[in-house]
N, C-alpha and C positions, 0 to 999 in steps of 0.2 A: 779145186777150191775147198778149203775146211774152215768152217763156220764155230767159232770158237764160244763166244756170246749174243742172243739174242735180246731183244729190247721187243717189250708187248705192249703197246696201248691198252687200255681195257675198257669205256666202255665204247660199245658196240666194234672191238674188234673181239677181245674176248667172249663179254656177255652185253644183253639186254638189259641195259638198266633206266631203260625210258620212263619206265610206268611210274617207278618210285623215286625219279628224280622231277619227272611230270608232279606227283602227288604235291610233292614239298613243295614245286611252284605254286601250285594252285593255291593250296593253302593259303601261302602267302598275298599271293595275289589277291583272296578273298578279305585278306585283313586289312587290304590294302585299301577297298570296297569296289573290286574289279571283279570281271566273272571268270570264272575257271576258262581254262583253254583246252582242244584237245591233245593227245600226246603228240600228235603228229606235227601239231606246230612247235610244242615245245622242242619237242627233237631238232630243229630247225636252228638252234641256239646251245646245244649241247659240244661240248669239245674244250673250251678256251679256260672251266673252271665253272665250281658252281656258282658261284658268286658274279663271274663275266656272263653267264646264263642267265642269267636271274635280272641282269641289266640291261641285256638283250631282247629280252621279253616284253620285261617291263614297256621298255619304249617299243615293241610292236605294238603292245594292247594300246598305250596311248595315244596311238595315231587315229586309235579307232573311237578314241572317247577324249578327242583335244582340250577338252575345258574341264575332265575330270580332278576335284580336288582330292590327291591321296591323304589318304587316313593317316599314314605312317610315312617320315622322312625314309630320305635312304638310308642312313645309320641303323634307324629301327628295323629299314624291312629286312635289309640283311644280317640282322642277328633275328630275326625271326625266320630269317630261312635257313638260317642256322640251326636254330630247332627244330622247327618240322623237318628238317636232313638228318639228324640225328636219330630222329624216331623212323623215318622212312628209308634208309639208307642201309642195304643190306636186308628189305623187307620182303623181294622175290626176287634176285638178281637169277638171269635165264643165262647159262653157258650155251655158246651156240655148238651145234652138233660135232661133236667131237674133238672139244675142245679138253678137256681133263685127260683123256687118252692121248692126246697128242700132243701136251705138255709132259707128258709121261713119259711118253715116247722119246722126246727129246731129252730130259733129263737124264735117262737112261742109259743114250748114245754119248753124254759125257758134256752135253753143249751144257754148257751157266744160262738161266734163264732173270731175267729181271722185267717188273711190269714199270713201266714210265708213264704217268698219267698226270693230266693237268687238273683229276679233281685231290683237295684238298687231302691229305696221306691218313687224318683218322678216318674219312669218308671212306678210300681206297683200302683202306686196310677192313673195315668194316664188310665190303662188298664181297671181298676174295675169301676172307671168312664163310661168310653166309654161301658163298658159292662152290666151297670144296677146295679152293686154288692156292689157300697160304702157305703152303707147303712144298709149291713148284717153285715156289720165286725164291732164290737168294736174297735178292733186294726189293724193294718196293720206294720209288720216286714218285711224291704226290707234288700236286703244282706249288707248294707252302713246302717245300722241303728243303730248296735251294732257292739263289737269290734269283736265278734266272728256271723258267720255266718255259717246255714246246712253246714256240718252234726255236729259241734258241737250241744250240749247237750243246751247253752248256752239260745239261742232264745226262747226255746220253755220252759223252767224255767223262762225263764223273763214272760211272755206271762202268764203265771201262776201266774205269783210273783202279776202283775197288777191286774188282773180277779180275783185272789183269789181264782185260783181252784188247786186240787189235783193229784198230779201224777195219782195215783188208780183211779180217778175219770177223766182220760183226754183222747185223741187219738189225734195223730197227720195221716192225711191222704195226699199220695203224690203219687208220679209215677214213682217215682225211687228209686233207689238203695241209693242212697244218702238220700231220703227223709225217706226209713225204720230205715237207721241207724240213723238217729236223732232221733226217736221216740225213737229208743231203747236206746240209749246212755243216753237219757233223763227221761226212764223208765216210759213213757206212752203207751198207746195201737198202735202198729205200723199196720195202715192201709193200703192199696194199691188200685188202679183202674188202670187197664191193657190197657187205651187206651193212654197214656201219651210219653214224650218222655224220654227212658230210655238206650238210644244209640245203639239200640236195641236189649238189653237184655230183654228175658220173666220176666215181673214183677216177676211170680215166686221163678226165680233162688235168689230173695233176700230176699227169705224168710217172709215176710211180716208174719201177726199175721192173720189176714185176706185181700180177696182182695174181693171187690163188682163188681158188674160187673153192676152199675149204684149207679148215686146219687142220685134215691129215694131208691136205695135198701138200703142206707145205711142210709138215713133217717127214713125209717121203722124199721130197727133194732134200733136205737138210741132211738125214743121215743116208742118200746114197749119193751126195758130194760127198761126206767126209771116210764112206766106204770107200769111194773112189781114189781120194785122196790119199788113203794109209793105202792103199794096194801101189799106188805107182809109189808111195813113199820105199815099199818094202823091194820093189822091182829095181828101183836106182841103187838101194842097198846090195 
């Protein structure tokens, strides 16, 4: 097997970006006249978009405060989280361990790399900056980039369409539920890494094709399939 294109979720398959997508809710939340949350819940709502996060939320806090009258319509609150994401986005994004080395690493070996993310692309693009990464990816698919967005199929065929690579020959790798079913739906190799936010579901329960439990491990399997591959390539020759 030679892996010609990869497809990367980012957050929480690449980096940690809980704290300061946490920050911007809270904020919001507080203009809203709700009380901050902590990040571990907000992570619970992470994946779909920041703006699907952010409505997500919302209605957890208000289950807890049913007769609360918000401050701010929806329209307001999310161009108010619009701004506090602006300011907070890209403010400590954490690469998990060896994650820039192993982006490297495959770049290197010749693979196309592209990050596919459902948050909004100046956000995404904003992150990978601040985190060292804009320079591995070819491409950068944010959830506002195309008309369909994870877990349609759509993304990760364009991402293709561009790169010029092949189903049989792609993986998309993410940390959710949502991120398996795109690969599959899209009928590339559906990968998974178990430290991400996936509302917290065991990455597991969804099945994945494989799950790594680091991004050099998955790095060492990618370029010693496509080692393997050029060698029986040259043997048949």
């Amino acid at each position: 097997m030679r892996y010609s294109v990869i497809t990367f979720d980012l957050d929480g398959t690449l980096v940690d970006t809980a704290a300061e997508i946490a920050e911007a809710a809270n904020r919001t939340l507080v203009e809203c006249g709700l009380p901050r949350q902590p990040v571990e819940v907000v992570k619970q709502f992470i994946g779909a978009g920041t703006r699907q996060m952010m409505q997500g939320l919302l209605a957890h806090v208000l289950r807890q405060f049913p007769n609360h009258q918000l401050k701010l319509n929806e329209t307001e609150m999310l161009n108010r989280l619009d701004h506090h994401y602006s300011c907070t986005a890209g403010m400590d994004p954490q690469p998990y361990p060896g994650c820039v080395e192993s982006l490297q690493r495959l770049r290197a070996s010749g693979v196309r790399l592209a990050c596919l993310t459902n948050k909004e692309h100046r956000f995404a693009t904003k992150v990978l900056h601040a985190a060292g990464l804009s320079s591995l990816f070819e491409l950068v698919i944010g959830g506002d980039s195309l008309p369909q967005r994870k877990p349609n199929p759509q993304p990760v065929l364009h991402i293709l369409h561009v790169l010029g690579g092949e189903v049989q020959r792609a993986a998309h790798v993410g940390d959710s539920r949502t991120d398996v079913q795109t690969a599959k739906a899209a009928g590339v190799a559906a990968w998974a890494v178990p430290w991400g936010y996936n509302a917290g579901e065991p990455i597991e329960a969804t099945q994945p094709e494989r799950i790594f439990m680091s991004l050099p491990e998955l790095a060492e399997h990618v370029v010693q399939a496509n080692q393997a591959h050029a060698s029986a390539t040259l043997v048949r020759a």
